[in-house]
Backbone as CSV, one residue per row, in Angstrom:
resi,resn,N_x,N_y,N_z,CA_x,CA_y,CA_z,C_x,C_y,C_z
1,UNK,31.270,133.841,109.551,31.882,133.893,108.218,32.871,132.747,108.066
2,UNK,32.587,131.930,106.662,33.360,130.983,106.736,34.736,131.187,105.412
3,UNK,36.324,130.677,106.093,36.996,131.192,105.359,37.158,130.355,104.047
4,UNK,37.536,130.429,102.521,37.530,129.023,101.858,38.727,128.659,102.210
5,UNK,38.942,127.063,101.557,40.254,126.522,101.875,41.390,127.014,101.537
6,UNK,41.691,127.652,100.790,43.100,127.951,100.140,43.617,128.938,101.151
7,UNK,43.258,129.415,101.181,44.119,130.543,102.166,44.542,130.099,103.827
8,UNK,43.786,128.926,104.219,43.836,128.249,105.165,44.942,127.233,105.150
9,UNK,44.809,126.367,103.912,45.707,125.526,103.621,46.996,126.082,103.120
10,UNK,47.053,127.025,102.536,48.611,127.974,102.188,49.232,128.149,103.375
11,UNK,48.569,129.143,104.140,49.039,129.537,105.668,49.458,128.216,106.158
12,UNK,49.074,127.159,106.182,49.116,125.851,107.596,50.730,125.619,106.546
13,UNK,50.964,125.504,105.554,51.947,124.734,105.136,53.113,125.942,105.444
14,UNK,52.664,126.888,105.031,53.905,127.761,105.807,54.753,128.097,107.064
15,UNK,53.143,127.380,108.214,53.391,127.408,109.060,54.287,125.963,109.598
16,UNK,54.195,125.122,108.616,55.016,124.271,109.285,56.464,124.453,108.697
17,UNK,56.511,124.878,107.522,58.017,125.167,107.429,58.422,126.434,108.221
18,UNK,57.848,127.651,108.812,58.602,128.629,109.623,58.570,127.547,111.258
19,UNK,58.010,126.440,111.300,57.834,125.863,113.063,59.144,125.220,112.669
20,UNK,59.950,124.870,111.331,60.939,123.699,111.293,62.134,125.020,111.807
21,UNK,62.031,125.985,111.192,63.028,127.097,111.151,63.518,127.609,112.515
22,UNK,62.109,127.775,113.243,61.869,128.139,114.609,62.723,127.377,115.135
23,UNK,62.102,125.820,115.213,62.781,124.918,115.984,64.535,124.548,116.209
24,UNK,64.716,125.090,114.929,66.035,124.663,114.357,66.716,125.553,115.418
25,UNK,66.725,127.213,115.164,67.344,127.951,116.030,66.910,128.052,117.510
26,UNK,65.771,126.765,118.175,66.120,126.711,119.347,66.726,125.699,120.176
27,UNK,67.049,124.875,118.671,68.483,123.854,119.257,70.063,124.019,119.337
28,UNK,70.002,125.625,118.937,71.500,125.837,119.011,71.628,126.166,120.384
29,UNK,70.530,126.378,121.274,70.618,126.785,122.682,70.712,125.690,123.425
30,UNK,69.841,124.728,122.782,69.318,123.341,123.858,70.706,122.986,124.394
31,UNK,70.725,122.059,125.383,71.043,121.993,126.755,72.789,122.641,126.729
32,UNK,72.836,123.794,126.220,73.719,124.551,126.587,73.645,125.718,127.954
33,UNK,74.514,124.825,129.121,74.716,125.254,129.912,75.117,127.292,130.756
34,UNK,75.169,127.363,129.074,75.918,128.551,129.692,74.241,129.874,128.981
35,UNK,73.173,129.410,128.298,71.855,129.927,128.181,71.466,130.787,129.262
36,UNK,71.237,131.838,129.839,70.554,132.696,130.996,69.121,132.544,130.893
37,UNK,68.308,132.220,132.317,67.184,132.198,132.163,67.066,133.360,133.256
38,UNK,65.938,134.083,132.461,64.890,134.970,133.158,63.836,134.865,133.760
39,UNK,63.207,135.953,134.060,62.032,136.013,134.826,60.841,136.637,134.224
40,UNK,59.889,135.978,133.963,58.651,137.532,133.824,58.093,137.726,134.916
41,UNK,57.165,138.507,134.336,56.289,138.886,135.387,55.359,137.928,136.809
42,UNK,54.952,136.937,136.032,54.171,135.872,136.454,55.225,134.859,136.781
43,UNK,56.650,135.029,136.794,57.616,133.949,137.333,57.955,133.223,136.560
44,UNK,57.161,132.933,135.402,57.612,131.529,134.043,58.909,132.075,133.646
45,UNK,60.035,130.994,133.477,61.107,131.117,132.649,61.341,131.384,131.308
46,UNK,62.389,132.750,130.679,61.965,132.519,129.580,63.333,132.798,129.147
47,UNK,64.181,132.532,128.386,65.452,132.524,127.727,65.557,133.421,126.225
48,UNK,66.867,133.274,125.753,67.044,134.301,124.480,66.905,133.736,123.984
49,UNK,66.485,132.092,123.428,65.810,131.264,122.706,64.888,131.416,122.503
50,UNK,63.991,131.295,123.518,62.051,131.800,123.222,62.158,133.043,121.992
51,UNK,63.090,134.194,122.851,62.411,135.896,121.944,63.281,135.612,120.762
52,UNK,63.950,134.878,120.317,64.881,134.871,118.900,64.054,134.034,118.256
53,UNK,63.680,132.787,118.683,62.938,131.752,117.931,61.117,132.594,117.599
54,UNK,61.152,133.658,118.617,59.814,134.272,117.951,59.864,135.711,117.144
55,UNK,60.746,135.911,117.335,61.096,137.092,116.794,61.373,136.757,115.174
56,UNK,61.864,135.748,115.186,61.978,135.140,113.588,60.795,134.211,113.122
57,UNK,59.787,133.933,113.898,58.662,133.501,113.566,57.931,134.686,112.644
58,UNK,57.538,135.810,113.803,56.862,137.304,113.628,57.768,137.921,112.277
59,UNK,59.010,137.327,111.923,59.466,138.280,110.452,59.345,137.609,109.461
60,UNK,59.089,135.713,109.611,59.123,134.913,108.319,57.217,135.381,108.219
61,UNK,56.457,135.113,108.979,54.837,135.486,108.535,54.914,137.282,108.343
62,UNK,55.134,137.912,108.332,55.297,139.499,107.936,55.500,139.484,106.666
63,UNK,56.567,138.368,106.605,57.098,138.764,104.698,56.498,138.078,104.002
64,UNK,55.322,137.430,104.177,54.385,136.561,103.304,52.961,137.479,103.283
65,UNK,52.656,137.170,104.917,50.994,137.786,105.132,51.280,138.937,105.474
66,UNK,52.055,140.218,105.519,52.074,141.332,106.380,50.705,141.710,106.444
67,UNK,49.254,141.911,106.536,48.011,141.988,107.061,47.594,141.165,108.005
68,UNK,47.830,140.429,108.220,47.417,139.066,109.299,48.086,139.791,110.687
69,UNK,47.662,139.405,111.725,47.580,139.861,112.779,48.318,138.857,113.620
70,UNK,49.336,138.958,114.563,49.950,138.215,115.193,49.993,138.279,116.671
71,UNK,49.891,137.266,117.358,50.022,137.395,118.739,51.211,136.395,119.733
72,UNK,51.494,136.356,120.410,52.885,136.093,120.332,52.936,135.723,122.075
73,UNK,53.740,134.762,122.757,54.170,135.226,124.335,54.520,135.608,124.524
74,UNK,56.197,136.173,123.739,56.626,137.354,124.203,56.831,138.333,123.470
75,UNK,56.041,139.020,123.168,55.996,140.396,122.006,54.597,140.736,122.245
76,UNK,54.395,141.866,122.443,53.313,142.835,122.116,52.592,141.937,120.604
77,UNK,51.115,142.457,121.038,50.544,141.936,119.523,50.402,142.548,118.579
78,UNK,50.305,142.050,117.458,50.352,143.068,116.242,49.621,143.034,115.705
79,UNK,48.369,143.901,115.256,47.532,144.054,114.886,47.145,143.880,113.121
80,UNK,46.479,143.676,112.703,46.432,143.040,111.296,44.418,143.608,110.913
81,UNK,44.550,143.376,109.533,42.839,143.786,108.647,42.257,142.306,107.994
82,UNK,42.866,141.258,108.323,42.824,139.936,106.474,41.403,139.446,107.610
83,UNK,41.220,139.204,108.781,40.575,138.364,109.716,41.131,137.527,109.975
84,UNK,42.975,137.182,109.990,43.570,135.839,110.359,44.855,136.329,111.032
85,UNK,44.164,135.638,112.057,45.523,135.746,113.465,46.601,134.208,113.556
86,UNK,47.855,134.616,113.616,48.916,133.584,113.686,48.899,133.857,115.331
87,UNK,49.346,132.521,116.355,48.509,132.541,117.425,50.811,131.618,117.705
88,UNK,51.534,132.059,118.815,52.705,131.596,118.746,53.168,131.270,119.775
89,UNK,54.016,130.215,120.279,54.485,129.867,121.253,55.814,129.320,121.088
90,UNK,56.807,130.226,120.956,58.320,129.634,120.553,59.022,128.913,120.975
91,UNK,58.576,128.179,122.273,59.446,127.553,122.993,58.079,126.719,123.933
92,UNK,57.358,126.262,123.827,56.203,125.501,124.675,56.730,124.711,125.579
93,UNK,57.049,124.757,126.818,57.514,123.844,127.569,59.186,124.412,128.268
94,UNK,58.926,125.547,128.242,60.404,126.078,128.523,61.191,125.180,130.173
95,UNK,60.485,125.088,130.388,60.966,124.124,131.612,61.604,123.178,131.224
96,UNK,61.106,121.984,130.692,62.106,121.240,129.689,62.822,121.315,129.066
97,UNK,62.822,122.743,128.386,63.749,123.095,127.740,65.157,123.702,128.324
98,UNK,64.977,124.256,129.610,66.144,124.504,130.172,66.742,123.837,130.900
99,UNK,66.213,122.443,130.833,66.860,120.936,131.724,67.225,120.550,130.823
100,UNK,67.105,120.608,129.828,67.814,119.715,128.257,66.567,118.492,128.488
101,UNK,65.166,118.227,128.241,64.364,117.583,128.124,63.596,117.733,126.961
102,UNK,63.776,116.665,126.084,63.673,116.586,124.528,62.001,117.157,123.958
103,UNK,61.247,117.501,125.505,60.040,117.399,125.462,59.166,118.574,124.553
104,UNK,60.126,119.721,124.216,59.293,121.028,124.541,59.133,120.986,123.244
105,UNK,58.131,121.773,122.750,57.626,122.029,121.336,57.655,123.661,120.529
106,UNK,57.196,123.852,119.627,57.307,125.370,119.180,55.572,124.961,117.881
107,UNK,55.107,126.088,118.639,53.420,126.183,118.557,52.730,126.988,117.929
108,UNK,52.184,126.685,116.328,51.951,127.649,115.697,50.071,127.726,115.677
109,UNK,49.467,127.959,115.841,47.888,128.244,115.920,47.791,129.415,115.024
110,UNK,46.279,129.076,113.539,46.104,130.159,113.142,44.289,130.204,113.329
111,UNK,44.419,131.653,113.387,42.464,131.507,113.717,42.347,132.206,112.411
112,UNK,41.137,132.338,112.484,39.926,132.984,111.645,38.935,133.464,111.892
113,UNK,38.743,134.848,112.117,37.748,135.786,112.730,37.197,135.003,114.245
114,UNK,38.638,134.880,115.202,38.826,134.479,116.568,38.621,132.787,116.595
115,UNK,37.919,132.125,115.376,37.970,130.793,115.531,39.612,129.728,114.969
116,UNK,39.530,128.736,116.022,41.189,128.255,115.317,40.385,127.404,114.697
117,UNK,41.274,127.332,113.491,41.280,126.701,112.169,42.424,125.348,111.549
118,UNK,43.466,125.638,112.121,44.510,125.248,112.016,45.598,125.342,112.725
119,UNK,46.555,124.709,113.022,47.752,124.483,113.600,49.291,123.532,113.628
120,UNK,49.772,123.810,114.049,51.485,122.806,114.147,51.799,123.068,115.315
121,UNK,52.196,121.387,115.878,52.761,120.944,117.193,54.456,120.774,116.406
122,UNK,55.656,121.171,116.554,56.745,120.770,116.136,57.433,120.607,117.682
123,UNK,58.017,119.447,117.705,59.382,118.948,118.926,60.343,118.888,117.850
124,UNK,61.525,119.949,117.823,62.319,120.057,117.556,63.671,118.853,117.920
125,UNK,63.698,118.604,119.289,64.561,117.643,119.819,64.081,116.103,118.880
126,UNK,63.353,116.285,119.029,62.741,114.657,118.637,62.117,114.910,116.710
127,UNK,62.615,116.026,116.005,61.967,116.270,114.333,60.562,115.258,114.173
128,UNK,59.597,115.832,115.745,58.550,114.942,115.105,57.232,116.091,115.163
129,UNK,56.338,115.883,114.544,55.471,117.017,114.067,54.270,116.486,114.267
130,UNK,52.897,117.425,114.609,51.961,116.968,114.080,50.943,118.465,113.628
131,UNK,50.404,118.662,112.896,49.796,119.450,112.037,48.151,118.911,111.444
132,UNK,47.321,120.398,110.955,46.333,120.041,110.488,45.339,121.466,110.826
133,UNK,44.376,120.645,109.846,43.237,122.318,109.505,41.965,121.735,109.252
134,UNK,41.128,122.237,109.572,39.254,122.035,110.115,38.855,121.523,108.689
135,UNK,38.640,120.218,108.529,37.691,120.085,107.324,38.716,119.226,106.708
136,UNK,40.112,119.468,106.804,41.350,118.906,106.367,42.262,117.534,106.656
137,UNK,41.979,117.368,108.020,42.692,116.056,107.943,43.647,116.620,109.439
138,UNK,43.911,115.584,110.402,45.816,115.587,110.708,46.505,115.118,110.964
139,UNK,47.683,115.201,110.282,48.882,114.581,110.029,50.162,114.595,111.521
140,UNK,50.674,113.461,110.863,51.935,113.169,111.655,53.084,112.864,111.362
141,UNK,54.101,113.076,111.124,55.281,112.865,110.643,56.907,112.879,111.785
142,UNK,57.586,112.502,111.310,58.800,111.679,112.004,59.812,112.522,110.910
143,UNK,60.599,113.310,111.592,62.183,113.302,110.038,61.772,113.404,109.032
144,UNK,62.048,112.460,108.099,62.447,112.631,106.796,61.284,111.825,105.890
145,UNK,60.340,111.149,106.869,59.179,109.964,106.752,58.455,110.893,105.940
146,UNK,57.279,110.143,105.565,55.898,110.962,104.833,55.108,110.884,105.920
147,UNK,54.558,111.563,106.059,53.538,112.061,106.856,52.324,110.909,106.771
148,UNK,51.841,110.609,107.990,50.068,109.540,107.952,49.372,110.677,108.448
149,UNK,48.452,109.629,108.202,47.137,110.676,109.084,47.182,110.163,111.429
150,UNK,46.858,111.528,111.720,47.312,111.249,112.529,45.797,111.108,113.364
151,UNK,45.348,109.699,114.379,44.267,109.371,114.719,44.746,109.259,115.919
152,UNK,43.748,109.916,116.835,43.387,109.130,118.499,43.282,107.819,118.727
153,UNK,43.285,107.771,120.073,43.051,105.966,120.507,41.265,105.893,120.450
154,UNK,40.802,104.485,120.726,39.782,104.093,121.266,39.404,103.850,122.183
155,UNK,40.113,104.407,123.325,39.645,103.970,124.750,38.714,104.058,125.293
156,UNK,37.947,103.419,125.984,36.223,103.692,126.231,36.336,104.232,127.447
157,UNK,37.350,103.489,128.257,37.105,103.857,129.866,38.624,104.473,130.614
158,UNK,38.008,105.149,131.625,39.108,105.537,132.214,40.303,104.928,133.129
159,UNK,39.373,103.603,133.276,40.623,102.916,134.036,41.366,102.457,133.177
160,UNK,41.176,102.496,131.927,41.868,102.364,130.973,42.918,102.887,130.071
161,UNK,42.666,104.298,130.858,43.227,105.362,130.092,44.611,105.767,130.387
162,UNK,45.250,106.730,129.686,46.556,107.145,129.974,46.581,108.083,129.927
163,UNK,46.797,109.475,130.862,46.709,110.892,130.877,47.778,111.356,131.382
164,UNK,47.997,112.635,130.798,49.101,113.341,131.061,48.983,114.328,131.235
165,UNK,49.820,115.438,131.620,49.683,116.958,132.063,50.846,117.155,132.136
166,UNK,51.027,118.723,132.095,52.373,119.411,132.102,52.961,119.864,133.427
167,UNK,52.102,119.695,134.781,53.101,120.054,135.768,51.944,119.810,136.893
168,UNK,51.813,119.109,138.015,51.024,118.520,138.729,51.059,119.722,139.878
169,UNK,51.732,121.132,140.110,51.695,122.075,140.717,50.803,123.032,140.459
170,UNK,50.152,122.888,139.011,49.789,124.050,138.632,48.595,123.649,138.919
171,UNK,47.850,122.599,139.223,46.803,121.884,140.249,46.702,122.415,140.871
172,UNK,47.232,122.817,142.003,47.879,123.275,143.448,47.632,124.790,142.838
173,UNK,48.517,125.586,142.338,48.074,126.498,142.112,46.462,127.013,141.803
174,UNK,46.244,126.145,140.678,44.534,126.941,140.446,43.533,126.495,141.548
175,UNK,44.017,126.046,142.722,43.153,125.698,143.783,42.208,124.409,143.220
176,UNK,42.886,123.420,142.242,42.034,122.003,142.101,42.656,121.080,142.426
177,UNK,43.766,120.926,143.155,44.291,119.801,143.392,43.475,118.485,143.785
178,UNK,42.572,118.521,144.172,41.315,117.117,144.167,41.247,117.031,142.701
179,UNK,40.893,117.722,141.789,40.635,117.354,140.637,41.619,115.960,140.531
180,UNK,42.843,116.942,140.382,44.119,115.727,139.704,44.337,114.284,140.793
181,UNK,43.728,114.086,141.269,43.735,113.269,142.913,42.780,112.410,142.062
182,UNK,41.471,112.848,141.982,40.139,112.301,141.190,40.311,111.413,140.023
183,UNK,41.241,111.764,139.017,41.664,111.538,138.242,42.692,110.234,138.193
184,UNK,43.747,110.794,139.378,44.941,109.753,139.037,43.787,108.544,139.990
185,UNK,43.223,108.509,140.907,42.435,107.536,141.462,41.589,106.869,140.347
186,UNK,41.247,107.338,139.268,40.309,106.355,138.475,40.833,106.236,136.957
187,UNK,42.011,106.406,136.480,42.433,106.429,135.388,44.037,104.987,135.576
188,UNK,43.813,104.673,134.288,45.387,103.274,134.851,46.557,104.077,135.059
189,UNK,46.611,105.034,133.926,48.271,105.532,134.203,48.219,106.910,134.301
190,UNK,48.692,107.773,134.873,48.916,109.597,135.207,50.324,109.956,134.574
191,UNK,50.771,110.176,133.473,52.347,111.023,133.775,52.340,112.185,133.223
192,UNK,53.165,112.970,133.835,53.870,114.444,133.158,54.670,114.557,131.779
193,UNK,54.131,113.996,131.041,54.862,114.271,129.292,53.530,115.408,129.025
194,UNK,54.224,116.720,129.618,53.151,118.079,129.164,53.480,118.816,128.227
195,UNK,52.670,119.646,128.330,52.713,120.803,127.703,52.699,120.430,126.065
196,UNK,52.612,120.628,125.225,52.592,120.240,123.348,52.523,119.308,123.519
197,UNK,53.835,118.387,124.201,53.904,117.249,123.382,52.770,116.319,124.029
198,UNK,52.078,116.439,125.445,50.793,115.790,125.622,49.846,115.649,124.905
199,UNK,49.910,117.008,123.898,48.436,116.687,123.449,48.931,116.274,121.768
200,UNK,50.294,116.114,121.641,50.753,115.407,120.224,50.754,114.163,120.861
201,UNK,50.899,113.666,121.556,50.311,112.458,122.385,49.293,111.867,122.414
202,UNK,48.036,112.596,122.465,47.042,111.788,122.429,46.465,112.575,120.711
203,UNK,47.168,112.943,120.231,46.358,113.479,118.822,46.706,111.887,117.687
204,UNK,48.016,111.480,118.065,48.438,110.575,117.746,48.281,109.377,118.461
205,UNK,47.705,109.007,119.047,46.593,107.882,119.982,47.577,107.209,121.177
206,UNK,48.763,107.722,121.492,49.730,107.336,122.253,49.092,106.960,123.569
207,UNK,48.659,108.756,123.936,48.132,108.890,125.544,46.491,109.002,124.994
208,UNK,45.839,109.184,125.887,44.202,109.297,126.170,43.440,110.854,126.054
209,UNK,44.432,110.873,126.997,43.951,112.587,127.299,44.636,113.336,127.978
210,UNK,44.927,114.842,127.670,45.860,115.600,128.292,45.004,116.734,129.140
211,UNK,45.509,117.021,130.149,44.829,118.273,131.001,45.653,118.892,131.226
212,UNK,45.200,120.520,131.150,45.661,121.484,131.707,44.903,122.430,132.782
213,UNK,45.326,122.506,133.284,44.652,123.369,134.683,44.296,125.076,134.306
214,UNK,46.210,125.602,133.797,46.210,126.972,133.374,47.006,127.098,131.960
215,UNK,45.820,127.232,131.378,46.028,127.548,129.699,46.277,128.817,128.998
216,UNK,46.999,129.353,127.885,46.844,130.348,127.651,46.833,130.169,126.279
217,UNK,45.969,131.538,125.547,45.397,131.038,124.117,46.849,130.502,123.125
218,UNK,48.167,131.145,122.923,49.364,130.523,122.346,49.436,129.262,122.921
219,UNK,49.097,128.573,124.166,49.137,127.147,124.414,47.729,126.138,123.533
220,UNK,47.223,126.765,123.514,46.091,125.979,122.791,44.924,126.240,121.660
221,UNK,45.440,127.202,121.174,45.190,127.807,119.357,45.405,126.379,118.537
222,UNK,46.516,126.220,118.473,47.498,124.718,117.434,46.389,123.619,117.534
223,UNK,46.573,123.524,119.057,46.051,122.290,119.747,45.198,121.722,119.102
224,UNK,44.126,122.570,119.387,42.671,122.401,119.215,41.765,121.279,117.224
225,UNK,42.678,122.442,116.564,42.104,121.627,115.356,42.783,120.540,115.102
226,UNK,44.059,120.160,115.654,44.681,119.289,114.984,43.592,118.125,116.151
227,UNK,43.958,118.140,116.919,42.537,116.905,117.825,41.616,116.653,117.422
228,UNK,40.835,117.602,117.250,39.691,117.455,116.045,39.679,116.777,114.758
229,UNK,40.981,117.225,114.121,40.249,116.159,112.847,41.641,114.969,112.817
230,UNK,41.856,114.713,114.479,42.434,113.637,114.665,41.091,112.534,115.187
231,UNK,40.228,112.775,115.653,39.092,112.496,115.836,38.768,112.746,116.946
232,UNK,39.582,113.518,117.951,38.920,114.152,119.469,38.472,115.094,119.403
233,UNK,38.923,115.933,121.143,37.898,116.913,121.313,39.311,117.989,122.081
234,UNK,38.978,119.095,121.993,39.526,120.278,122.905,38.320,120.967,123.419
235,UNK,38.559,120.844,124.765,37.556,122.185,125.352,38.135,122.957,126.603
236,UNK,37.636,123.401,127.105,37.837,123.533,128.525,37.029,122.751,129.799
237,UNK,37.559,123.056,131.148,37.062,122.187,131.765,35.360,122.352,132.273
238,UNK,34.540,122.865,131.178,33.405,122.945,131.167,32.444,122.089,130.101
239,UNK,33.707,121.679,129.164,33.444,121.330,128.199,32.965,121.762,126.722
240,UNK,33.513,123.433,127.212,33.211,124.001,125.695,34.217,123.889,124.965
241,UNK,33.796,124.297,123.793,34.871,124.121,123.004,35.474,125.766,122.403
242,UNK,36.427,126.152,123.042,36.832,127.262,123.060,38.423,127.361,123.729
243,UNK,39.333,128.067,122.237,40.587,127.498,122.913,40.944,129.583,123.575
244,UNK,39.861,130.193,124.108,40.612,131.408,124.663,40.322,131.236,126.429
245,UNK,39.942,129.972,126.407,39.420,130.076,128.016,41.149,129.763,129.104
246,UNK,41.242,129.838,129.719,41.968,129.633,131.141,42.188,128.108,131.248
247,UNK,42.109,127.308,130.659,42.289,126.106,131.127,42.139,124.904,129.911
248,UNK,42.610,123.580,129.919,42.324,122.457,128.820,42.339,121.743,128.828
249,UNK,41.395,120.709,127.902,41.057,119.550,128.511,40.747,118.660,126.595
250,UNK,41.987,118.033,126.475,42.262,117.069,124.967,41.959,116.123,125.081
251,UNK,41.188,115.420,124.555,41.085,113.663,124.774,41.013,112.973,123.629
252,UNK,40.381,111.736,123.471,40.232,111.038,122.170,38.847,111.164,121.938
253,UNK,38.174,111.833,122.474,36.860,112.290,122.449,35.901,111.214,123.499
254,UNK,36.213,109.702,123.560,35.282,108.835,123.691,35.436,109.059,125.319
255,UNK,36.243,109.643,125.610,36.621,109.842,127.239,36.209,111.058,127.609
256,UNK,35.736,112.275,126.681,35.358,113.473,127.334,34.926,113.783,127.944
257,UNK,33.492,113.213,128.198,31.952,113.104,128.817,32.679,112.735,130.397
258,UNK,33.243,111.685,130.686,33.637,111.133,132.103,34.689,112.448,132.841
259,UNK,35.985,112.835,131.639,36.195,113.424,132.262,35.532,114.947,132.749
260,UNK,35.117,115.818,132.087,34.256,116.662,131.943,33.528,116.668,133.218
261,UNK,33.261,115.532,133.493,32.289,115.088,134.735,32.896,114.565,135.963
262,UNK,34.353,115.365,135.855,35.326,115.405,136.594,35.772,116.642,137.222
263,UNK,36.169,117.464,135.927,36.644,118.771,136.042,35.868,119.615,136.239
264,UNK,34.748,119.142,135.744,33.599,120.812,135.874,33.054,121.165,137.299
265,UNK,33.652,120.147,138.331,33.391,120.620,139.292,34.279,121.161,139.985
266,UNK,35.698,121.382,139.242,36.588,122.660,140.262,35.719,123.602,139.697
267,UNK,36.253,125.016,140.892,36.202,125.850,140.600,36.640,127.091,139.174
């Protein structure tokens, strides 16, 4: 079932003014020393920034769409009837964020009967954005600028390329550390500018391609369309294109195929 535009394009613009709102109240925390970080379950850090900055996400979309269905990192999900899930990540990069590293983003993904459709990358530290919706276009904007359209690079080859990732442990963890070995051996440059802002990185033709090892659907709902009709690709490291899988893999598209033919042989 396909959704028409309006209701797609309403939602995306809302969503970037509740990601400015979000963002806003998670700079009254930024690199304030005296912030408590926690623990979950799985060990990731998470602060009273994350659950405030989502907690006011989950009440600005309630008082517009209350039918839409929300899912959240830290909140229980909320169930909805319209077929459109708001997909949230209030704090993307909390690691950076509790070093005072300008890096971290706040991540809005909306689907449509489980497919993403649309999304917003916002870095609050840095008021730079990138946004966009299937069929639509995506944009990039700076402050107070007008927005361009926001395009990938052309890189053909990998020794050419520039890739990034959000934490070279989590390699190590999912038992692929050859992967990322494979990689930094045949690519020109490797760095850690992860998590959002990697793949606002290469959506905007900066970097090449971003990998993630361990993905979760609030990490890569947003992602996905805005790459796309930046002119790349999101998949996983199989190369589908599916942002509920375990893992991710952004490029400018012209590099997919090589890497793909990289990754698909971890486990």
């Amino acid at each position: 079932m396909t959704p028409s535009d309006e209701p797609i394009l309403a939602r995306l613009d809302h969503a970037r003014r509740f990601a400015c709102q979000a963002g806003e109240l998670t700079l009254r925390y930024f690199r304030d020393a005296a912030v408590v970080v926690d623990r979950k379950q799985d060990d990731s850090p998470v602060t009273v920034a994350d659950r405030e900055a989502e907690t006011l996400l989950r009440q600005l979309i309630e008082s517009v769409y209350p039918a839409d269905a929300i899912l959240g990192e830290e909140f229980p999900e909320k169930p909805g009837d319209s077929g459109y899930q708001w997909v949230l990540d209030p704090i993307d990069g909390t690691k950076s964020f509790i070093h005072g590293v300008p890096l971290y983003g706040t991540l809005i993904g909306l689907l449509y009967q489980g497919q993403s459709v649309a999304g917003v990358i916002y870095i609050p530290a840095l008021e730079e954005m990138a946004y966009g919706a299937l069929g639509h276009g995506a944009w990039h904007v700076v402050g107070d600028a007008e927005p361009v359209a926001a395009r990938v690079s052309r890189t053909e080859r990998l020794d050419e390329a520039l890739g990034v990732t959000s934490e070279i442990a989590s390699f190590r963890k999912r038992g692929a550390f050859v992967t990322f070995v494979q990689l930094d051996e045949q690519v020109r440059l490797f760095r850690t500018w992860g998590d959002c802002y990697g793949y606002l990185l290469v959506a905007t033709g900066r970097a090449d391609f971003a990998i993630d090892p361990l993905m979760n659907l609030w990490d890569a709902a947003a992602v996905s369309p805005i790459l796309a009709e930046a002119g790349g690709r999101y998949t996983d490291w199989q190369g589908v294109d599916d942002v509920h899988q375990p893992e991710g893999l952004g490029s400018n598209g012209l590099l997919h195929e090589s890497l793909v033919a990289i990754t698909a042989k971890a486990k």
